[in-house]
Structure formats: structure tokens, C-alpha cells
GUDRENDO-599941 format. One line per 3 residues: number of its first residue (from 1); for each residue x, y, z of N, C-alpha, C. Coordinates in steps of 0.001 Angstrom, whole numbers. Layout:
<recs>
NUM) X Y Z X Y Z X Y Z | ... .
</recs>
This chain:
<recs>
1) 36887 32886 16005 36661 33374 17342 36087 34781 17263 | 35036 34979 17926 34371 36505 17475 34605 37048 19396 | 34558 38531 19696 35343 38772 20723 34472 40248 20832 .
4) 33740 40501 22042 33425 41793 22178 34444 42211 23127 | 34555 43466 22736 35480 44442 24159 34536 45884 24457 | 34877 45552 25491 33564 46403 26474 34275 47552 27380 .
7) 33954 48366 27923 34324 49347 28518 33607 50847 28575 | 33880 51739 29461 32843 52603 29697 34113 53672 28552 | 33506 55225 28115 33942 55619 26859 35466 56362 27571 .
10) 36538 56250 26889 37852 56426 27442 38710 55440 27771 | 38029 54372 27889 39036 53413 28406 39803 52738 27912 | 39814 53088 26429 40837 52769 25438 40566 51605 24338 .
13) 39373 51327 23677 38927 49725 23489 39328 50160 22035 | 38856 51456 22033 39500 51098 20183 40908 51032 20288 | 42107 51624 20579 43116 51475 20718 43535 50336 20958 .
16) 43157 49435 21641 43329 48033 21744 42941 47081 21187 | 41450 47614 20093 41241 46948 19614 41498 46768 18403 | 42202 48132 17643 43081 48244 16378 44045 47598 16881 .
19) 45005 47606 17839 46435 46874 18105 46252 45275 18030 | 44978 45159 18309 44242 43228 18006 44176 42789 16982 | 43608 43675 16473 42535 43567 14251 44592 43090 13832 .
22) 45349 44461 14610 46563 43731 13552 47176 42689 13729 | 47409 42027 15072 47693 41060 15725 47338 39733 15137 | 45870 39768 15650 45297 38737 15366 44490 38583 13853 .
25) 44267 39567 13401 43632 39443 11736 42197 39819 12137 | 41651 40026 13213 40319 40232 12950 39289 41436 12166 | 38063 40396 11858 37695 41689 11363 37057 42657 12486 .
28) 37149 44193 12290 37163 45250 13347 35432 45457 12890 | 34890 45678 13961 33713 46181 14029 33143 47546 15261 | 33404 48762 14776 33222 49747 16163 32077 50307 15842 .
31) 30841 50191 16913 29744 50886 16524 30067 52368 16666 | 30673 53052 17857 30667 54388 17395 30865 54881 16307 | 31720 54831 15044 32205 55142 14195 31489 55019 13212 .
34) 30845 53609 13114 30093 53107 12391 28812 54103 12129 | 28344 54399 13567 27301 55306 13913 27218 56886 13392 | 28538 57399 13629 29181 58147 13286 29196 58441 11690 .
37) 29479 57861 10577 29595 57256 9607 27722 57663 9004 | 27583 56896 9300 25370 56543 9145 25006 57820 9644 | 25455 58969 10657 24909 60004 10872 25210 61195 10075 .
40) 26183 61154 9353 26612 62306 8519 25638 62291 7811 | 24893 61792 7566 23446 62014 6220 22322 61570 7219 | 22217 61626 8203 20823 61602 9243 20906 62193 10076 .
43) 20144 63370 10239 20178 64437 11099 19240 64069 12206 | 18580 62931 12538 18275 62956 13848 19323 61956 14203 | 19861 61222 13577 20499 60568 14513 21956 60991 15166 .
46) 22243 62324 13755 23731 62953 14385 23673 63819 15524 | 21781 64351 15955 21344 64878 16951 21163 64305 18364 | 20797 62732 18230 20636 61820 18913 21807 61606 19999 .
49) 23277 61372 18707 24601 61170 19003 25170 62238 19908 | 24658 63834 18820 25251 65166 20014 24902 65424 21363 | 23757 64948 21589 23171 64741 23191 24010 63758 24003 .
52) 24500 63197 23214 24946 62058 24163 23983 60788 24456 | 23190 60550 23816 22136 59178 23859 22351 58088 22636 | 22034 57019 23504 22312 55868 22485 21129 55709 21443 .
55) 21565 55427 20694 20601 54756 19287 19588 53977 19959 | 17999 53992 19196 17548 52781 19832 18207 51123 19086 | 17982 50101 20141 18649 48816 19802 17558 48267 18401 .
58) 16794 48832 18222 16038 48030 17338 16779 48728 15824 | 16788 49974 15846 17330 50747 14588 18920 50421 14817 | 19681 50502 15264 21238 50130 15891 21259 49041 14806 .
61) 20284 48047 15406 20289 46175 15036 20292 46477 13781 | 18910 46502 13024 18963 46772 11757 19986 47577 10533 | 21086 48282 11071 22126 48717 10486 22732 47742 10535 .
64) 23198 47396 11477 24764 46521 11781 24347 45111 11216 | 23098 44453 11480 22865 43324 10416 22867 43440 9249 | 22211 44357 8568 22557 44772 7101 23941 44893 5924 .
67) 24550 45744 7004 25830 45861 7054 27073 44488 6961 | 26890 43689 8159 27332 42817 8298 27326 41787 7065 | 25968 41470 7376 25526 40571 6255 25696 40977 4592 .
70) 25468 42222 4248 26448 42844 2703 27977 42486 3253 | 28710 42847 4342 30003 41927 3851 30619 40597 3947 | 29265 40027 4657 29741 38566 4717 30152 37942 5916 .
73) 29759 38556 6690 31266 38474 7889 30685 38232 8821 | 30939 37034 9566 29743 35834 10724 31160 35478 11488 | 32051 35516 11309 33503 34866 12310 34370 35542 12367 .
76) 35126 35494 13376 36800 35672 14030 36525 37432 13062 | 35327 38227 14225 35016 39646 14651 35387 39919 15564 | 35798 41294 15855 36009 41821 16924 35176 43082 16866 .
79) 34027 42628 18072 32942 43770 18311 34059 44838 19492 | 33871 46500 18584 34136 47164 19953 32925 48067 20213 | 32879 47656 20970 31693 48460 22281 29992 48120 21637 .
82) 30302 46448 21026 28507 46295 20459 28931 44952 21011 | 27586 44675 21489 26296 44738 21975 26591 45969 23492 | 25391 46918 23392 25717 47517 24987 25349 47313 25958 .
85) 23680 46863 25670 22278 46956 26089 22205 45283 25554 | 21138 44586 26421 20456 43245 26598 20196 43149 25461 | 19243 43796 25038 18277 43881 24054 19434 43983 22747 .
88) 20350 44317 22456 21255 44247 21397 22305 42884 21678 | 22010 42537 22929 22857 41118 22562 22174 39932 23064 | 20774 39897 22724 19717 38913 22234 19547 39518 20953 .
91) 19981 40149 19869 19873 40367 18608 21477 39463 18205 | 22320 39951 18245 23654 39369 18157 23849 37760 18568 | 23625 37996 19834 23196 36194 20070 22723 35288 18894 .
94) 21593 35830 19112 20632 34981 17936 21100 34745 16736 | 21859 36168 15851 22055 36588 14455 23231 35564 14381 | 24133 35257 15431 25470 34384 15572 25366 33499 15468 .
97) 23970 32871 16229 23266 31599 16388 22862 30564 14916 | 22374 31754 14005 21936 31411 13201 22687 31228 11940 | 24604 31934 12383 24925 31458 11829 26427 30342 12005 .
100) 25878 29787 12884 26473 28771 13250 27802 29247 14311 | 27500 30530 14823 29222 30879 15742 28208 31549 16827 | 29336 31822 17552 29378 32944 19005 30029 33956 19410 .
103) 29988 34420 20034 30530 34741 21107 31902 34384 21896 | 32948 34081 21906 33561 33559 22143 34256 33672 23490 | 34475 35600 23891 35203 36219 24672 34499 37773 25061 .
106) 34969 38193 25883 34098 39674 26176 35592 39896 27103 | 35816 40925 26845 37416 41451 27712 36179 43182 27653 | 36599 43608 28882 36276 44581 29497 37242 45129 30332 .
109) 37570 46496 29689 38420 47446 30381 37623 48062 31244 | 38068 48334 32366 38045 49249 33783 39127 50275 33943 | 37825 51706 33734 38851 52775 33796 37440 53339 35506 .
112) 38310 54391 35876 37182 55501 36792 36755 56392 36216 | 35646 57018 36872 34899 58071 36177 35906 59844 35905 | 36585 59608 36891 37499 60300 36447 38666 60051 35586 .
115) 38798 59661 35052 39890 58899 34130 39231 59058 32783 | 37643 58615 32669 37025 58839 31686 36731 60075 31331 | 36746 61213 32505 36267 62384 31513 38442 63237 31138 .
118) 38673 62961 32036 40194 63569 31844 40732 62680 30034 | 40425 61716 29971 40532 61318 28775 39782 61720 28227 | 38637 61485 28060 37622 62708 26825 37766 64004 26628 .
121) 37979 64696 28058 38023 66159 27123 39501 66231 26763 | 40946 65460 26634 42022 65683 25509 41639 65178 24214 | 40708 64420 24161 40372 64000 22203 40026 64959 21952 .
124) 38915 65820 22263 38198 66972 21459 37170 66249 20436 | 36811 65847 21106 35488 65029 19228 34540 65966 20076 | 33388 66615 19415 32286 67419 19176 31120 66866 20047 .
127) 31306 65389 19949 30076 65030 20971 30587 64632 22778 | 31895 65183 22765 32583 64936 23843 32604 66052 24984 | 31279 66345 25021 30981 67718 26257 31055 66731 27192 .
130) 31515 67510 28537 30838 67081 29889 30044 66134 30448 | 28741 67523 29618 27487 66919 29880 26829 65511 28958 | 27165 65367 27991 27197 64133 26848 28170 63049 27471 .
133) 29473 63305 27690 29737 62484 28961 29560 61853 30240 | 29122 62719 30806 28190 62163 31984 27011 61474 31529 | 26153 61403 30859 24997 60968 30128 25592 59525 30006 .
136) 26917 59638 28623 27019 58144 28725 27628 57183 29467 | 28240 57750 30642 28470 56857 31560 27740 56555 32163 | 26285 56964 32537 24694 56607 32990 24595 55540 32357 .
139) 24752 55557 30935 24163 54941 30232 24988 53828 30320 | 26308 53809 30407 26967 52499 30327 26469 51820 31911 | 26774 52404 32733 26349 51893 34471 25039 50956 34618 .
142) 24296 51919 33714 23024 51122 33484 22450 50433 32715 | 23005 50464 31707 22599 49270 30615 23808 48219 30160 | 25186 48592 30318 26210 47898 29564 26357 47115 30837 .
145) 26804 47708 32318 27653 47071 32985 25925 45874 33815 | 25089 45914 33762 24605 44439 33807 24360 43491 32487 | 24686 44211 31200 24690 43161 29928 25718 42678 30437 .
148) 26764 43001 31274 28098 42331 30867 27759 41073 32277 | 26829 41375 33316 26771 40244 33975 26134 38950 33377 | 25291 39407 32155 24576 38808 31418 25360 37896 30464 .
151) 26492 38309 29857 27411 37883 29422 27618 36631 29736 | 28471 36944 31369 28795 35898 32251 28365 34811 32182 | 27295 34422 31603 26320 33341 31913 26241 32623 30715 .
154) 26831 32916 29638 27124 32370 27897 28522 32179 27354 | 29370 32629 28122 31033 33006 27810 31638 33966 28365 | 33092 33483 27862 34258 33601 29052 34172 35466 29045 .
157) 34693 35779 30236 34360 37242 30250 35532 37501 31541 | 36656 38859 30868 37656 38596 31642 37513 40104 31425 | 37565 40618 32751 38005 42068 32959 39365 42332 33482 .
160) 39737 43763 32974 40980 44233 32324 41298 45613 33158 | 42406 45982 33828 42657 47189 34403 42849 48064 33298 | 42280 49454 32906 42441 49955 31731 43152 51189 32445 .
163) 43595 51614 33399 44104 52762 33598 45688 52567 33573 | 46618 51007 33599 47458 51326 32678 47978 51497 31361 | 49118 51242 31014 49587 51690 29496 48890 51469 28591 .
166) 48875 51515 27211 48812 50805 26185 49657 49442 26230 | 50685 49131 26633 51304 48193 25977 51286 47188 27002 | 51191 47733 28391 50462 46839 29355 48990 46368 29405 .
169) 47962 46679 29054 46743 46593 28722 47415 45241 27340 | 47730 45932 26080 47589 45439 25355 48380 43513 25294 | 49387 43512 26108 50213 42184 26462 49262 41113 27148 .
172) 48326 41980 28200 47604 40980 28967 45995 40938 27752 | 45855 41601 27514 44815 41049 25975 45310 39850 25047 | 46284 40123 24580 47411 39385 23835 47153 37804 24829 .
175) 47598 37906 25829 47631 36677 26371 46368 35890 26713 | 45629 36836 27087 43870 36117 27501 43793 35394 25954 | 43611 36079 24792 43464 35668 23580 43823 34411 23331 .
178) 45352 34286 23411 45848 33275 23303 45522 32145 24635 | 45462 32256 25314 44769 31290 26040 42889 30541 25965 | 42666 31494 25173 41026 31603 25034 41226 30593 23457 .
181) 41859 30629 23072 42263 30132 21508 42576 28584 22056 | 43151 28254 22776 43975 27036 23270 42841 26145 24203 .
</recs>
């Protein structure tokens, strides 16, 4: 079962989605980090990142297939926060396609725009200004939250109140899962 979790930045997907990887065994896949990771030795793209702008999907793609494919790993994934943009999940689509899986689930947390920056500025990460914030919630409004209508139309896609707990968030994940499994 491969499983994206979606959400605008704050709303907790890695947190939920490490509390899953242990749960359920999956393998974890987070593009920020990932990105993060690939930029410490590429200075436009750790520049790219400090603005607050997304990767283009064509260079994005070409990492994460590479990547992927050196470890082998085509099933029972858990994408957090990849595909964002159309154009990265007609790459994923396809790449899944070809190898015989899908898509299975898309769970999307719902936080507010205030919720998202009151949570960003307590992490303190470096690319977590304001203004880099506001940017990517543009960016999610406008490119993620109609991929995710796009979604809709290939598999099950269940949105998630993210402004409570952890352990409330994480029970009703827990259960979609298991019902999505059955």
C-alpha cells in the first residue's frame, strides 16, 4: 500500500508520518528533508529552498526517481508532502504505473493559516521566515490544494482535522489505514 500525506507546512505530516513508518512498517519518504539533504552541496538549490520556492518538478522528479530506484523501493511507501504539483504526480503516477502499484491513499491534514505560521516560527529551521512562509502557503493553495482535487479522481483521499493533538490526529490515521487495508 503506498500512501501520500498532504498538508500545507505545520500541519504536522512528518510527525504523523514517523508515528505511521513505526506502526505500519512503511518505507518513509519526505521530500523536504530529502531536499534539504541534496542542498547542502548545491548552492542554488539551498538558495532556491531559503526563498521559500519549490524545486522545479522536472529536477525534484529526477532525484527522487534515482534515489528511489538505487533503493529499490516501488511498495507499501509513505510519501510525505510528494507529489505537490500535477506535474509531479503524473511523474509518480506513471513511475508507479510502471511498476506495477499505486497510489493507494492520500490523507490530508487541515490546519489554518494561522496555525501554520504560529507553528513555524516555534521550530526555528532557517528557511522558516515569515516571508518564506507566506510564499509557501501560495504555493501550496495553488498548486497542492487542486493536485489534491486531482487526486480525487484516481484514489481514496480522506481529509484530516490537523489542529488537534498528536494522538488524536494520529488514532483517526491509524483507523482510515486500517480500513483502507480491508
Amino acid at each position: 500500500m503506498n500512501i501520500v500525506i498532504l498538508g500545507p507546512q505545520g500541519s504536522g505530516k512528518g510527525t504523523q508520518a514517523k508515528l505511521l513508518v513505526e506502526k505500519f512498517g512503511f518505507f518513509y519518504f519526505e521530500s523536504g528533508e530529502f531536499l534539504r539533504q541534496i542542498a547542502e552541496n548545491n548552492e542554488v538549490l539551498r538558495n532556491m529552498m531559503d526563498e521559500g520556492k519549490l524545486v522545479p518538478s522536472e529536477e525534484l522528479v529526477a532525484y527522487i526517481e534515482a534515489y528511489l530506484d538505487e533503493k529499490q523501493v516501488y511498495d507499501n511507501i509513505l510519501f510525505d508532502g510528494f507529489p505537490r504539483q500535477l506535474e509531479q504526480y503524473k511523474f509518480v503516477k506513471g513511475w508507479l504505473s510502471d511498476k506495477k502499484v499505486k497510489i493507494d491513499l492520500v490523507l490530508v491534514l487541515n490546519i489554518s493559516e494561522e496555525t501554520t505560521l504560529n507553528r513555524l516560527s516555534l521550530r526555528k529551521r532557517e528557511d522558516d521566515t515569515e516571508e518564506s512562509i507566506k510564499e509557501r502557503l501560495k504555493l501550496y493553495n495553488d498548486q497542492t490544494v487542486p493536485l489534491i482535487d486531482e487526486l480525487r479522481k484516481d484514489t481514496k483521499v480522506v481529509e484530516v482535522d490537523g489542529e488537534r493533538t498528536v494522538d488524536a490526529i494520529q488514532k483517526d490515521l491509524e483507523r482510515i489505514i486500517e480500513n483502507a487495508k480491508n
